[in-house]
LUMDREN-763670 format. One record per residue: x negated, z, y of N, C-alpha, C, O in turn. Coordinates in steps of 0.2 Angstrom, whole numbers, plus 5000, padded with zeros to 4 digits. Each point is the difference from the previous one (the first is absolute). Example, Ala and Ser with C-alpha at 12.3 -4.5 7.8 and 13.67 -1.06 7.14 Angstrom:
// LUMDREN-763670
493450394972500450005006499650005006499550034999 500749935006499650015006500450035005499750015006 
END
This chain:
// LUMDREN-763670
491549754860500349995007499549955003499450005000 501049955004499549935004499950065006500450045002 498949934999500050045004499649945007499749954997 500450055011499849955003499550055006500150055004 499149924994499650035008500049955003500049944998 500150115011499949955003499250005005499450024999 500849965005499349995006500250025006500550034999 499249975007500150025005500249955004500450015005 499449924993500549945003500950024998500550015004 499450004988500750005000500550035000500650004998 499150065006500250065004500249975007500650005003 498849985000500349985006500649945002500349995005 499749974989500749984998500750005000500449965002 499450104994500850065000500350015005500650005002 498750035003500250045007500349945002500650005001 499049915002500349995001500749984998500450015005 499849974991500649994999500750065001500750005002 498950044997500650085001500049995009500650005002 499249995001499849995008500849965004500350015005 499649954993500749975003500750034997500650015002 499150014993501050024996500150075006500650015002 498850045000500550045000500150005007499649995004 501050034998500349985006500350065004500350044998 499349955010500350065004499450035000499549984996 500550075010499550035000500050104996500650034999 498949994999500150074996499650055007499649995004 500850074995499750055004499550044995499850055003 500049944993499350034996500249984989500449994995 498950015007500050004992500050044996499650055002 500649954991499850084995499749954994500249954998 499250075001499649954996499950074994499850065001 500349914992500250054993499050004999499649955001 500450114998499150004997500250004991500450024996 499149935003499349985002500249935002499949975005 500450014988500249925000500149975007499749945002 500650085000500349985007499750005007500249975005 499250084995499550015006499749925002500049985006 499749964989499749975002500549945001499749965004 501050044994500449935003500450035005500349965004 499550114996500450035009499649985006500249985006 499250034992499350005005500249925004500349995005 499549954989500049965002500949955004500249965005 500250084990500849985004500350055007500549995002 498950075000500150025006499749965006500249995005 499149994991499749945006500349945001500149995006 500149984990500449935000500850005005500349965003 499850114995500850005004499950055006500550025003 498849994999499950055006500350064998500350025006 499850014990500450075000499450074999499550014997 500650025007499450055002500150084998499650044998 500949965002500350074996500250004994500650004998 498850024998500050014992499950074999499550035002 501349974991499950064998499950004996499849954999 500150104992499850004993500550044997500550045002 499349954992500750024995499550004994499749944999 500350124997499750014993500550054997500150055002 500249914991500350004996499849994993499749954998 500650124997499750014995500650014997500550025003 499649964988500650034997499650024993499749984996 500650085007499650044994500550034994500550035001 499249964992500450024996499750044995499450015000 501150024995499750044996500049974993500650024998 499349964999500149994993499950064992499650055000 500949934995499950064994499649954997499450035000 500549904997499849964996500049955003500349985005 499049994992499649915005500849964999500349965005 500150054988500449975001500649975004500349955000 499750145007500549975003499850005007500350015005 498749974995499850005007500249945003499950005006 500449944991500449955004500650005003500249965004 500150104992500749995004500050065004500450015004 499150044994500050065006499749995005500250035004 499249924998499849955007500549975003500150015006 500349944990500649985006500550045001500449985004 499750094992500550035003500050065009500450025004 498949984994499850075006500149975005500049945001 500150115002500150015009499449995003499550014997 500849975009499149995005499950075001500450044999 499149965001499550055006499549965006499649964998 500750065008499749995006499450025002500050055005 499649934993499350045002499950005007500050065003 500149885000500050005008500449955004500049944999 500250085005500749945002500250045009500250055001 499849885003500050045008500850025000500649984998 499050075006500650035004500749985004500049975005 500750064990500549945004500150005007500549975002 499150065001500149995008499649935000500049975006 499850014990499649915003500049954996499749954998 501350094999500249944997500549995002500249955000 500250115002500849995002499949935006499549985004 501150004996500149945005499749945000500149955003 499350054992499549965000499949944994500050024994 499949935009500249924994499250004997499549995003 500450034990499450014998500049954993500449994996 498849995005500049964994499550054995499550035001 500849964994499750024994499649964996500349954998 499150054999499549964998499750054993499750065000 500449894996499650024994499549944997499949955004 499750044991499749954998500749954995500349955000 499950114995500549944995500550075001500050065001 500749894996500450044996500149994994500149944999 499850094997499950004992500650044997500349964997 499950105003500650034998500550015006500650014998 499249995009500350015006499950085001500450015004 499550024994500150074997499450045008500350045003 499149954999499850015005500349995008500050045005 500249904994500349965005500750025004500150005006 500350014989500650005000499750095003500150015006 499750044990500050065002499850035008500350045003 499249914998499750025009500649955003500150025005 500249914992500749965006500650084999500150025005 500049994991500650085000499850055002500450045003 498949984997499950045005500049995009500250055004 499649904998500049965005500850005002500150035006 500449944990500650025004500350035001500350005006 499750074988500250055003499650045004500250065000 499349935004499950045005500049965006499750025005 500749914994500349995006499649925002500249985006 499550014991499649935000500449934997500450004996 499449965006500249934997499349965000499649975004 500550044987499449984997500049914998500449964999 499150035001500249934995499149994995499550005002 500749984992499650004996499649955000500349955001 499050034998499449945000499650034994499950064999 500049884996499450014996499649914999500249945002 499450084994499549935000500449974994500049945000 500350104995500249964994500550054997499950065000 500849924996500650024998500049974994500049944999 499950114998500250004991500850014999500350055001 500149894998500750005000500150044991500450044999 499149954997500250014994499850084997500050014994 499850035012499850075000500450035004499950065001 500549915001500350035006500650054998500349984995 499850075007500550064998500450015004500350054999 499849925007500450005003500649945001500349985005 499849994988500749975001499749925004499549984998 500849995006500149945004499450045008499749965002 500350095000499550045003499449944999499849984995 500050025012499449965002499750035006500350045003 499049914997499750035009500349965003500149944998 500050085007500149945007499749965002500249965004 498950044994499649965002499850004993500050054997 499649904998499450004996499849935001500349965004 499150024993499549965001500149954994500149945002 499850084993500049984995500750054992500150064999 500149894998500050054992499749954997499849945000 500250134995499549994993500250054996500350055002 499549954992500450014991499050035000499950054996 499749935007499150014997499950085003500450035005 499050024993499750045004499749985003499649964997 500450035011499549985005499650055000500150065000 499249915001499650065002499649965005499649954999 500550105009499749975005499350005001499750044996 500049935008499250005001499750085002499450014998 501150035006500050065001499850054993499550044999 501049944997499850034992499549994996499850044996 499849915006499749974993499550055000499950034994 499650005011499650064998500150064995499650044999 501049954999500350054995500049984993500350034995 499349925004499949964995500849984994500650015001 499049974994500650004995500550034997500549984999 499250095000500450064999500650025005500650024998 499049985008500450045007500649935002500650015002 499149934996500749965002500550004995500549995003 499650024990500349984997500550065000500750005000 498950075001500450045000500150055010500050065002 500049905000500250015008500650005002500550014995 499749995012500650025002500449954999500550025004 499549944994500649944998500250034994499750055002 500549974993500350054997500750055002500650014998 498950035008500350055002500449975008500350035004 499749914997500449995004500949995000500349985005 
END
């Protein structure tokens, strides 16, 4: 798999260019942990948005055999570890920010929770994998970039080689 590191210039990059596309103003943000913490930080500052919420999501599966630990990964259901309260989402235009969409599979699950509790969500990420994507024609509303490569941001690299190749681009 190509894989692309980047920098911290070309990080700040990204944000710029995600910065003009997204349009109107948001009543708070839901930034997905982990990926997501550090391009929320910076896309709450840039867009003035002051009310940030979190969302950690996990999909946990069971396997009988290694061999059906790939199709039993894309099959399970979220689990919600932590996700605000729909009193501070009903009525409220909220931006959802992850680092990439990779399968959509995280993304989509915190934008479907978000609506039905009454929110109008819209999705941002820094990079869209169109060729991983599982949800059909299904995109973000905002990205930065695509790419077919594993990004692994400057935030990662401390996880050395092992931890990037096998990190959460995978499980996205």
């Amino acid at each position: 798999m190509r894989r692309e590191v980047l920098t911290w210039n070309d990080v700040d990059g990204l944000i710029d260019h995600l910065v003009p596309q997204i349009d109107g103003e948001f009543d708070a943000m839901i930034i997905i942990t982990r990926g997501g913490v550090i391009p929320g930080g910076l896309l709450a500052e840039a867009l003035n948005i002051s009310s940030l919420l979190t969302a950690a999501v996990d999909f946990p599966f069971e396997m009988e055999s290694e061999k059906q630990m790939d199709k039993a990964r894309f099959m399970a259901w979220p689990k919600f570890i932590q996700f605000p309260d729909e009193s501070l989402l009903r009525g409220r235009r909220l931006l959802v920010v992850d680092d990439v969409w990779g399968s959509g599979r995280t993304i989509t699950a915190v934008k479907n929770r978000v609506s039905s509790a009454g929110g109008v969500p819209k999705t941002c990420v820094l990079h869209f994998n169109p060729y991983r994507n599982l949800f059909g024609t299904a995109r973000p509303d905002y990205f930065a970039a695509i790419t077919d490569a594993h990004v692994v941001y400057p935030w990662e690299i401390h996880r050395g080689q092992e931890g990037v190749l096998l990190g959460d681009w995978d499980q996205k």
